[in-house]
C-alpha positions as protocol buffer text, in pm:
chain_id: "A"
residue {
  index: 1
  type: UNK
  ca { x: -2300 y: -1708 z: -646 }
}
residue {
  index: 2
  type: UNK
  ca { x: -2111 y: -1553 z: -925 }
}
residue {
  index: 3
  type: UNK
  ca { x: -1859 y: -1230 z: -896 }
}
residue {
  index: 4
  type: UNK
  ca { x: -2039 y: -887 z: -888 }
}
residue {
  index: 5
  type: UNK
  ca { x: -2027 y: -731 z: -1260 }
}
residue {
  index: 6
  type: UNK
  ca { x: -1790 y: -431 z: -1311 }
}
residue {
  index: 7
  type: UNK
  ca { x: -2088 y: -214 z: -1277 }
}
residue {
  index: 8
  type: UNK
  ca { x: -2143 y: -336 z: -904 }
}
residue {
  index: 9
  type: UNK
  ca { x: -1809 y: -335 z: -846 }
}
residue {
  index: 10
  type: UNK
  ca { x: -1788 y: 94 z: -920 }
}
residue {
  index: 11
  type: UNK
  ca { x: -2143 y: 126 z: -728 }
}
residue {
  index: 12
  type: UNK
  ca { x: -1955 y: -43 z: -503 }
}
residue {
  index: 13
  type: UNK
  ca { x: -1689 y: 164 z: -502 }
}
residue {
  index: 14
  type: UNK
  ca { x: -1923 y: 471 z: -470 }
}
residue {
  index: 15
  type: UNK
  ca { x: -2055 y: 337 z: -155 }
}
residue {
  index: 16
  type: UNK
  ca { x: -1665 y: 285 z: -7 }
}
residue {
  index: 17
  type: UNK
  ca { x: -1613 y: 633 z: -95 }
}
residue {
  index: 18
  type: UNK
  ca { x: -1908 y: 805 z: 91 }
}
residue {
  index: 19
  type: UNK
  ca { x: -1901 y: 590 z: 404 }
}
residue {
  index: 20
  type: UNK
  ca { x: -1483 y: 670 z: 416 }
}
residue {
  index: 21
  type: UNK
  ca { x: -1552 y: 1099 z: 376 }
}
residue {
  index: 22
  type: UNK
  ca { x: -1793 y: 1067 z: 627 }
}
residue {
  index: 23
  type: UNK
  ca { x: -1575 y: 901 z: 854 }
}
residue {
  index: 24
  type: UNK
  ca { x: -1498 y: 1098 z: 1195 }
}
residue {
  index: 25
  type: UNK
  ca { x: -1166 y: 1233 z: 1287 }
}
residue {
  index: 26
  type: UNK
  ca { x: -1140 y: 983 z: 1527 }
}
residue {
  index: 27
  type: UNK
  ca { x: -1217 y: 673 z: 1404 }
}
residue {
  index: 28
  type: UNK
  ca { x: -1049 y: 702 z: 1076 }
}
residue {
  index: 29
  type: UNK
  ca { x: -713 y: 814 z: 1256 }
}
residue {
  index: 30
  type: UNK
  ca { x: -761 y: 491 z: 1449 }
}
residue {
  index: 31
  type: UNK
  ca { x: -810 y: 272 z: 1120 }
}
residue {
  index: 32
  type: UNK
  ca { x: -540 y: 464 z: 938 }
}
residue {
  index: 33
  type: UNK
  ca { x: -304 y: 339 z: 1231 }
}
residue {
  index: 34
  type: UNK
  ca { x: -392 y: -27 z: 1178 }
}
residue {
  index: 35
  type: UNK
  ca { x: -400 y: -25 z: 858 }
}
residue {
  index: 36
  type: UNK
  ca { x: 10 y: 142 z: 843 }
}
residue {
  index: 37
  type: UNK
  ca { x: 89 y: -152 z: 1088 }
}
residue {
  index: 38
  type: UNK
  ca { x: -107 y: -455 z: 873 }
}
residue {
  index: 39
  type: UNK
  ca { x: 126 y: -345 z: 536 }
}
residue {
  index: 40
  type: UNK
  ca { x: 406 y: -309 z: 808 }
}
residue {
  index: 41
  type: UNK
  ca { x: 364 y: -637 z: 920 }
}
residue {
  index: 42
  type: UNK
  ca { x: 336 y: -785 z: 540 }
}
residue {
  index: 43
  type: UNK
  ca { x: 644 y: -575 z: 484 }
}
residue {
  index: 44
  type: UNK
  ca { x: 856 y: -753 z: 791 }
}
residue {
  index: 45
  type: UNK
  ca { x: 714 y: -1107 z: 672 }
}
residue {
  index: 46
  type: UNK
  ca { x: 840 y: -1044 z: 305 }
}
residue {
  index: 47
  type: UNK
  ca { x: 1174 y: -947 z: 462 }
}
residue {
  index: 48
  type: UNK
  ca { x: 1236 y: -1265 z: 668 }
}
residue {
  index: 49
  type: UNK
  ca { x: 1107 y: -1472 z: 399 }
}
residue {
  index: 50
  type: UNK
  ca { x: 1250 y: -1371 z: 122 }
}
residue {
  index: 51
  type: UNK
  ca { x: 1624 y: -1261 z: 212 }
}
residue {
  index: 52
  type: UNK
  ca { x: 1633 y: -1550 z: 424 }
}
residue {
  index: 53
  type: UNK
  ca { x: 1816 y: -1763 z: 162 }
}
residue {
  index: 54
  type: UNK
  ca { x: 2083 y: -1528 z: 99 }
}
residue {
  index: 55
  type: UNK
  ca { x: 2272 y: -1761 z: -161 }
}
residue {
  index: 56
  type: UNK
  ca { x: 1912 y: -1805 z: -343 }
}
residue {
  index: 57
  type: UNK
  ca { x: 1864 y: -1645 z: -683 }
}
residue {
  index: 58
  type: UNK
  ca { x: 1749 y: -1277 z: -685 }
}
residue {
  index: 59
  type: UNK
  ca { x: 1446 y: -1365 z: -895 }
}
residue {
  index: 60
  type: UNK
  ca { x: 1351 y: -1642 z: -631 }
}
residue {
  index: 61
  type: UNK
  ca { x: 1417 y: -1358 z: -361 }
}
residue {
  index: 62
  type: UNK
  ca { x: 1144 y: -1120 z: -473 }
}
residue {
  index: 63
  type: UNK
  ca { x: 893 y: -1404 z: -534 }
}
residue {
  index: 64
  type: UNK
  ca { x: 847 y: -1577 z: -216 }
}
residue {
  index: 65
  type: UNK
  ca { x: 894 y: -1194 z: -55 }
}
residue {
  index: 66
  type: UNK
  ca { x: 602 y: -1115 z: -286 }
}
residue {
  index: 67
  type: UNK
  ca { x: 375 y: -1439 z: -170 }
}
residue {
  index: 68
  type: UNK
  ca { x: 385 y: -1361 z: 167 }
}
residue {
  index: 69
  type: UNK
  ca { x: 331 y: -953 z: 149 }
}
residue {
  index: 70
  type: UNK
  ca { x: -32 y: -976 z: 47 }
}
residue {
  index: 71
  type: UNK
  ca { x: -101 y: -1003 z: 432 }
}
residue {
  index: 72
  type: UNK
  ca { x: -131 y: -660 z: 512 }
}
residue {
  index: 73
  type: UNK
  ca { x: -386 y: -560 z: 237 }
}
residue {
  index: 74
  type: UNK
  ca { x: -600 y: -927 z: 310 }
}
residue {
  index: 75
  type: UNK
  ca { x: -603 y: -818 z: 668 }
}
residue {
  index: 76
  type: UNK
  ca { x: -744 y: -439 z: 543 }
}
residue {
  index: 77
  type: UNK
  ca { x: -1014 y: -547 z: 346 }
}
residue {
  index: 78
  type: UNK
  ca { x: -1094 y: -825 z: 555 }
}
residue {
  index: 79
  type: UNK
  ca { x: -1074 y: -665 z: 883 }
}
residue {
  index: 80
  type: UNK
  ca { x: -1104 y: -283 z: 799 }
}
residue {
  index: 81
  type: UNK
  ca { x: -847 y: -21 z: 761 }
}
residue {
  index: 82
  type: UNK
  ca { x: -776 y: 287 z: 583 }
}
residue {
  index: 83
  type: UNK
  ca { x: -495 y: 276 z: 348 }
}
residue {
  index: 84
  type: UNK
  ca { x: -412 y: 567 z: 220 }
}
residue {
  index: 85
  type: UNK
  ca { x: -297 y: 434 z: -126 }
}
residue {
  index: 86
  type: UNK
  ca { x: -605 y: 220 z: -132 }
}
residue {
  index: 87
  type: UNK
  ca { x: -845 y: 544 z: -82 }
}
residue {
  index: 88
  type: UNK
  ca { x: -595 y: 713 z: -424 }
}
residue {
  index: 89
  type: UNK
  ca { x: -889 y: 490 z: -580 }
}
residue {
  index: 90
  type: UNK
  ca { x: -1176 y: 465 z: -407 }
}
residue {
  index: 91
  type: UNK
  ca { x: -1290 y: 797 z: -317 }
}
residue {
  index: 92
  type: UNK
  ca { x: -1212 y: 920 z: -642 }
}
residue {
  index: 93
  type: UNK
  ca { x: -1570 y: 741 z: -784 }
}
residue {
  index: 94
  type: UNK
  ca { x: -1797 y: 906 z: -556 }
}
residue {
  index: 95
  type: UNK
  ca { x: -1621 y: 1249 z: -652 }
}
residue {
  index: 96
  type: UNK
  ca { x: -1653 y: 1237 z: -992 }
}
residue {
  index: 97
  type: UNK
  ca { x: -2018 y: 1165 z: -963 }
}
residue {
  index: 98
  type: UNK
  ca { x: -2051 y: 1484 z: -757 }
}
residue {
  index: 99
  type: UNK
  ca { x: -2169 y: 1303 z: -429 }
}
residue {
  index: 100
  type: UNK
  ca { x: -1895 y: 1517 z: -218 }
}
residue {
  index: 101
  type: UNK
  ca { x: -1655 y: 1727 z: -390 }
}
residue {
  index: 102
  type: UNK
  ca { x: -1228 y: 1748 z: -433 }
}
residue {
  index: 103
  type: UNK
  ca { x: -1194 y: 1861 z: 0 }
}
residue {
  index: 104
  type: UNK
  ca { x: -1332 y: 1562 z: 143 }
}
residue {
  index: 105
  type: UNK
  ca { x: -1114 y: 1346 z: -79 }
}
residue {
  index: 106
  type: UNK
  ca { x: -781 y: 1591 z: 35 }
}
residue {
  index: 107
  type: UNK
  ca { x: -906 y: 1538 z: 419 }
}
residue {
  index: 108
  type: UNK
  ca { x: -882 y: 1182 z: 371 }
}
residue {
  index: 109
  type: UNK
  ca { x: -611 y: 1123 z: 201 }
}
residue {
  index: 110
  type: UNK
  ca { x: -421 y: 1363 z: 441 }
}
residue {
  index: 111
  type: UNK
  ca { x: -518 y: 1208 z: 797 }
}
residue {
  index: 112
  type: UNK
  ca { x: -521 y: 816 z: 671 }
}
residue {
  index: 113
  type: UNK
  ca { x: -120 y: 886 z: 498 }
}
residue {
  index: 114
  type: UNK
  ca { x: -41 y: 1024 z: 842 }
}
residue {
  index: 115
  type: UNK
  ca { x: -176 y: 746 z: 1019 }
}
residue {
  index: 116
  type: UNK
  ca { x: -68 y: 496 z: 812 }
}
residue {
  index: 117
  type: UNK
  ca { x: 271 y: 645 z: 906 }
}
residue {
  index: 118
  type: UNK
  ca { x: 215 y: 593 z: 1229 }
}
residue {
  index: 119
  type: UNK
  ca { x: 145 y: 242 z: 1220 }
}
residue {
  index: 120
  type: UNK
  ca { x: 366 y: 154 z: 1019 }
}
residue {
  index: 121
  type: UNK
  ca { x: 696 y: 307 z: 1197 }
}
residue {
  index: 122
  type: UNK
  ca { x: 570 y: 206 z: 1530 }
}
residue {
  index: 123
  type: UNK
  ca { x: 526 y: -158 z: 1385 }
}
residue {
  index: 124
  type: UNK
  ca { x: 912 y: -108 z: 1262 }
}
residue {
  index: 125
  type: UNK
  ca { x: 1022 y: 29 z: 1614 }
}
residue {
  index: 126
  type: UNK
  ca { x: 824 y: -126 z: 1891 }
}
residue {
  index: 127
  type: UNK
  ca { x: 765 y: -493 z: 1695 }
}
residue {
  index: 128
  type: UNK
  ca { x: 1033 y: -539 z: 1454 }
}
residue {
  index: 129
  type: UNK
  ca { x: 1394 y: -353 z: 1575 }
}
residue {
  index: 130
  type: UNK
  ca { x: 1361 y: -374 z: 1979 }
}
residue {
  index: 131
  type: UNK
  ca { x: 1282 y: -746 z: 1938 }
}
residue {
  index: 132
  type: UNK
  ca { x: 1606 y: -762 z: 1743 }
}
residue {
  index: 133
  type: UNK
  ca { x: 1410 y: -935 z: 1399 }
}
residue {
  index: 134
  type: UNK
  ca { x: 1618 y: -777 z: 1192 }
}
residue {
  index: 135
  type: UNK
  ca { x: 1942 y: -769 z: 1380 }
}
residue {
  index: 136
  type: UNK
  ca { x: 2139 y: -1047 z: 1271 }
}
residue {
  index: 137
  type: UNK
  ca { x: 2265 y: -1150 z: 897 }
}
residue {
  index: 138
  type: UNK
  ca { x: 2112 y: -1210 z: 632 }
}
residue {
  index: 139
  type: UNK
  ca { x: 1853 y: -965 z: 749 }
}
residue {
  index: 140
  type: UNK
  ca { x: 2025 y: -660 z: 901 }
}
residue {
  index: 141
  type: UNK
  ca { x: 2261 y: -604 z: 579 }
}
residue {
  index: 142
  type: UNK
  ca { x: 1911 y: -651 z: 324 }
}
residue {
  index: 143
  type: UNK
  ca { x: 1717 y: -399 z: 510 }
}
residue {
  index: 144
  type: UNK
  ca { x: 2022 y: -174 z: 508 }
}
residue {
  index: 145
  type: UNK
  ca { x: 2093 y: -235 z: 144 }
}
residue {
  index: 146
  type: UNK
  ca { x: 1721 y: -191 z: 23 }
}
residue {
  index: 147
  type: UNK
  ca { x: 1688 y: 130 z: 227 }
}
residue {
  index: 148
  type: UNK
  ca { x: 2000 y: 292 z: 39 }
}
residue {
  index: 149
  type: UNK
  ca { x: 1866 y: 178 z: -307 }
}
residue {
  index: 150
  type: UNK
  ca { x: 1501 y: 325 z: -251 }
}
residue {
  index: 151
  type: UNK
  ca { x: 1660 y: 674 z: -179 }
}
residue {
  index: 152
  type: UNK
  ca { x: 1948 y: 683 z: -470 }
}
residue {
  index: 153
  type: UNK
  ca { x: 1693 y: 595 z: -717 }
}
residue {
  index: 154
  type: UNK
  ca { x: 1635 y: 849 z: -991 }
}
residue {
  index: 155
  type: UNK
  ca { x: 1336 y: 1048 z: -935 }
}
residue {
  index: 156
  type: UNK
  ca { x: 1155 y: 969 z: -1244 }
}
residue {
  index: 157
  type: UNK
  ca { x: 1182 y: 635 z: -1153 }
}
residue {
  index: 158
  type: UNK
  ca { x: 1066 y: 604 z: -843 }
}
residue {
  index: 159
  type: UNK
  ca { x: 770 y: 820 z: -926 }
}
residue {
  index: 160
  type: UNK
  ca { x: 734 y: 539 z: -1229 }
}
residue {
  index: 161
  type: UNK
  ca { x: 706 y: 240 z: -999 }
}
residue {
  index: 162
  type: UNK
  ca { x: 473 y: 419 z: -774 }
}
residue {
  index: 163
  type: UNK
  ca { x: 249 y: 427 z: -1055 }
}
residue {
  index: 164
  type: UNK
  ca { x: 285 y: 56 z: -1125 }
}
residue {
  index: 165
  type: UNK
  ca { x: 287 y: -24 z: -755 }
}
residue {
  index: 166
  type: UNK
  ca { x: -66 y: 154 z: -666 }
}
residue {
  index: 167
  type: UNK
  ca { x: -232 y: 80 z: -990 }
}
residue {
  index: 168
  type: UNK
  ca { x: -158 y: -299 z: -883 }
}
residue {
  index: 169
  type: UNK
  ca { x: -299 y: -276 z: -513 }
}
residue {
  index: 170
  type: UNK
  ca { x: -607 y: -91 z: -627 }
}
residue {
  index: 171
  type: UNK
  ca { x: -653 y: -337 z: -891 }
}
residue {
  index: 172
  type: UNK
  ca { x: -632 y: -570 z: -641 }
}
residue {
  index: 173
  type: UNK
  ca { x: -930 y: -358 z: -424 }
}
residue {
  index: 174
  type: UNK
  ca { x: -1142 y: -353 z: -701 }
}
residue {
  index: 175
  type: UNK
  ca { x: -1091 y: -726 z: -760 }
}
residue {
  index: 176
  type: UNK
  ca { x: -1184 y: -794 z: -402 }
}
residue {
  index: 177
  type: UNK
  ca { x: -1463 y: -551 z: -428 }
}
residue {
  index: 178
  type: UNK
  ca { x: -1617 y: -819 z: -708 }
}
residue {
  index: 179
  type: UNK
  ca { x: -1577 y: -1122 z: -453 }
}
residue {
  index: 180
  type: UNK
  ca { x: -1851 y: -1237 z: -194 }
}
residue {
  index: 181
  type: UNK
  ca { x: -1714 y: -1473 z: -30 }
}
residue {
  index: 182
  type: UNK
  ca { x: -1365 y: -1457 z: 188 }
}
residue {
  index: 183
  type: UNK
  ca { x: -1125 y: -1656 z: -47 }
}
residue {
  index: 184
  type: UNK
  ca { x: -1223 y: -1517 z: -344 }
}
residue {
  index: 185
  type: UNK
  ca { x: -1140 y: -1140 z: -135 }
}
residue {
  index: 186
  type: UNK
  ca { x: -793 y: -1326 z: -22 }
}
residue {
  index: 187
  type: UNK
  ca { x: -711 y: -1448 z: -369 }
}
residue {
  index: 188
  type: UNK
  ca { x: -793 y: -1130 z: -513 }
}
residue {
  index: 189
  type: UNK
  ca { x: -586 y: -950 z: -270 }
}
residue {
  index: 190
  type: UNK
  ca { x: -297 y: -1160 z: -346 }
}
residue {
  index: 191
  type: UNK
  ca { x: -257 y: -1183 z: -678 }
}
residue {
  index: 192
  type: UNK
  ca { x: -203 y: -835 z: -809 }
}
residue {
  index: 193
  type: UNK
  ca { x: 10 y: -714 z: -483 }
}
residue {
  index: 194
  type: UNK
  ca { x: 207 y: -998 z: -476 }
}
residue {
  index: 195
  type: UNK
  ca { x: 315 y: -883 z: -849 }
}
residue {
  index: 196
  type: UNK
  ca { x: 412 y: -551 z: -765 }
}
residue {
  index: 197
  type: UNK
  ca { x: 635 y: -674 z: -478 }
}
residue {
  index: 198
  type: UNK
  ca { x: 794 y: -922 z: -763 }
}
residue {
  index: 199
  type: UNK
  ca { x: 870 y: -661 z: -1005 }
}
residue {
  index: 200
  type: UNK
  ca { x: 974 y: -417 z: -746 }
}
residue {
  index: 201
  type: UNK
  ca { x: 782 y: -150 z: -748 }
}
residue {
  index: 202
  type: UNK
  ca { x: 734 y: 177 z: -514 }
}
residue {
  index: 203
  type: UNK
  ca { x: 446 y: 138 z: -255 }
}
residue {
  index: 204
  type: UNK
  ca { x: 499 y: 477 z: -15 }
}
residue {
  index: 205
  type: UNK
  ca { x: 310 y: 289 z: 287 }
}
residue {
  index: 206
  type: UNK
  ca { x: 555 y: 7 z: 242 }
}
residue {
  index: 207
  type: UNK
  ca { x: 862 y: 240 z: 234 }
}
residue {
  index: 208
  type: UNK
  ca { x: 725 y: 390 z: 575 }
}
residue {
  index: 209
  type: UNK
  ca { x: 795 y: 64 z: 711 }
}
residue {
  index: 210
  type: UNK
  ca { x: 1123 y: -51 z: 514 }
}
residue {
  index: 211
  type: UNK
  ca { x: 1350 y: 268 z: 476 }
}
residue {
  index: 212
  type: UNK
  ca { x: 1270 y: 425 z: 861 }
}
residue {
  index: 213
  type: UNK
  ca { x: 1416 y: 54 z: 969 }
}
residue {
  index: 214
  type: UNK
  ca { x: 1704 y: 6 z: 706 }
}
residue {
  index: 215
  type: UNK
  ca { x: 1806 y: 368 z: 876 }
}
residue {
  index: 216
  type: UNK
  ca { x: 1721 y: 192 z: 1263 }
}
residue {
  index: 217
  type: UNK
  ca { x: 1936 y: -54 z: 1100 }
}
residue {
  index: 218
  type: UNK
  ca { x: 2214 y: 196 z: 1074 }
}
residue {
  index: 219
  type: UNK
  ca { x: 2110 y: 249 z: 698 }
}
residue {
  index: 220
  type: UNK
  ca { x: 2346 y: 565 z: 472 }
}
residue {
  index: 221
  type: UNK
  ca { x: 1984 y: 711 z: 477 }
}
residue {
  index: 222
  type: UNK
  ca { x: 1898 y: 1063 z: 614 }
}
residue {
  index: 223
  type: UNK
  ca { x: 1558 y: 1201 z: 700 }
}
residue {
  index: 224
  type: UNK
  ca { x: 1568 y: 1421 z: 410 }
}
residue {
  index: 225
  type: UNK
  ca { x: 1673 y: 1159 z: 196 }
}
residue {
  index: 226
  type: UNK
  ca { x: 1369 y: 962 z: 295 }
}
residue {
  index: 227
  type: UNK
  ca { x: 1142 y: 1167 z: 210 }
}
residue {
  index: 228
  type: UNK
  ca { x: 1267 y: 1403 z: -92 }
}
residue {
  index: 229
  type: UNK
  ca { x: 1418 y: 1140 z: -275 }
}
residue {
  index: 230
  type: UNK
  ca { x: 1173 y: 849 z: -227 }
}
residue {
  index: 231
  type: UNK
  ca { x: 848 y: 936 z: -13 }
}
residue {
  index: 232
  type: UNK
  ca { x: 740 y: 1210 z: -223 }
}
residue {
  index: 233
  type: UNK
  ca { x: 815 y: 1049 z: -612 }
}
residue {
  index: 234
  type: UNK
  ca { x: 669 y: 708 z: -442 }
}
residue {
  index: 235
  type: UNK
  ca { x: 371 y: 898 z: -315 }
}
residue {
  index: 236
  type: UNK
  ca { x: 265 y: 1137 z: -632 }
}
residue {
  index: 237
  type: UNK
  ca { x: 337 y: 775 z: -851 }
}
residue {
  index: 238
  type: UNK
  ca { x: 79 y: 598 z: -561 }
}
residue {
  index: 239
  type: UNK
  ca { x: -163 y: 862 z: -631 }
}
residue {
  index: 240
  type: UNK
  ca { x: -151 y: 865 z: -1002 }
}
residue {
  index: 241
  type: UNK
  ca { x: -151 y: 470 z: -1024 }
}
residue {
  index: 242
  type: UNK
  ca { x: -434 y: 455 z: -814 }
}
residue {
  index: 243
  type: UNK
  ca { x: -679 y: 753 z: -916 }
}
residue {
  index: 244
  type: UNK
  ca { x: -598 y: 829 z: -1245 }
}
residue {
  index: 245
  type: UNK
  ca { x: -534 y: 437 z: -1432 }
}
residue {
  index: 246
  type: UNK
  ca { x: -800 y: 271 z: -1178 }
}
residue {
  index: 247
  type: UNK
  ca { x: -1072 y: 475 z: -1039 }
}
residue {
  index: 248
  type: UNK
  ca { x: -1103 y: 760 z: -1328 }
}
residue {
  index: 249
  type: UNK
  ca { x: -1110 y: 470 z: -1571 }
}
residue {
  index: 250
  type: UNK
  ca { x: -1361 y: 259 z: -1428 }
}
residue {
  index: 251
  type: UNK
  ca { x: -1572 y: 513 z: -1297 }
}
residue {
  index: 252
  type: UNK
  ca { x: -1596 y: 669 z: -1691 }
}
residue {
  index: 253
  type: UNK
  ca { x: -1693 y: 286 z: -1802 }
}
residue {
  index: 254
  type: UNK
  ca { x: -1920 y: 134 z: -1564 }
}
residue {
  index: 255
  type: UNK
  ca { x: -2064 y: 411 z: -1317 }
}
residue {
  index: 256
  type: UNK
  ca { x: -2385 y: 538 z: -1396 }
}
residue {
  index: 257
  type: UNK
  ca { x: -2446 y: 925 z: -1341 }
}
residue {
  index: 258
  type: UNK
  ca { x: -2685 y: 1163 z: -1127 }
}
């Protein structure tokens, strides 16, 4: 059976966006909880694989940390979740066709980034720093190192590689959206996100997980520094990436009006 055409894919995308504002308090809390803990749990994978070979090229470094990463977003759209920089795209459709209007999208996006939060420090705590992953070399002086380069980044930049980052991952949702089958929703999962891990870009879910345990980790990093100078940039780039050069985009092109 052949991929879904692009118009499927953003009446697709319209139907994602409806049954997600709908969602109860509750239940999308729950999801937005998982869903923290699956990119946490790509996050610690990428970490272990790819600074594991400390005398290995840089280059080589980010790839195999970016073939193993995918995990976490495979496992969302596989198993359900809400992420909150996969909803940046996919409630935006439904919006613009006037099925709900800019509130339901702001609920959303507010409860799922605080329970992605949730899921994804708690991975870092309870799953990755008591059970001493991270506490040995190579491992403890990477996670230590990357949390102190995500936060003296310039602004502009990190706002810049959020952009990249989330116009990547919800590539990658809209690519999956097109599959029917589960390798073709793996495959399209991995692909774009493993890029953005590559080329080192800013994904604020995966920062919720990889700063909060560089600073565990005894990371130069302060709370204010976590979020000022890296959550917030990483977070407006996420949203922009995602909503504005995904969803508005293909929404204009393929979605067909009330």
């Amino acid at each position: 059976m052949p991929v879904k055409s692009p118009t499927e894919v953003a009446e697709n995308a319209v139907e994602n966006g409806l049954r997600k504002s709908a969602l109860p308090f509750g239940r999308l809390t729950l999801l937005s909880i998982l869903a923290g803990a699956y990119i946490a749990l790509g996050g610690a994978l990428s970490l272990i694989a790819g600074y594991g070979f400390p005398q290995a090229p840089a280059a080589l470094q980010k790839i195999i940390s970016g073939c193993v990463f995918p995990i976490g977003l495979i496992l969302i759209v596989v198993l359900g979740g809400e992420l909150f920089t996969g909803n940046n795209a996919m409630l935006i459709p439904a919006c613009m066709r006037g099925d709900y209007g800019p509130t339901k999208v702001i609920r959303n996006w507010t409860i799922v980034y605080f329970g992605n939060f949730i899921g994804a420090i708690t991975f870092a705590w309870l799953l990755v720093y008591i059970p001493e992953l991270t506490a040995s070399e190579p491992y403890s002086s990477a996670i230590v190192r990357m949390a102190e380069t995500k936060v003296n980044l310039p602004w502009l930049t990190v706002m810049l590689r959020g952009i990249g980052a989330n116009w990547c991952v919800c590539l990658a949702l809209w690519l999956a959206m097109s599959g029917r089958r589960l390798i073709e929703k793996m495959a399209a999962c991995w692909l774009p996100v493993m890029a953005f891990v590559t080329l080192g870009y800013e994904h604020s879910i995966a920062n919720m997980f990889f700063i909060p345990l560089g600073m565990m980790q005894g990371a130069d990093v302060s709370v204010m520094n976590f979020v000022v100078d890296n959550l917030i940039p990483a977070t407006i780039g996420n949203i922009i990436g995602g909503a504005v050069f995904v969803a508005m985009p293909h929404a204009a092109l393929y979605l067909r009006r009330h």
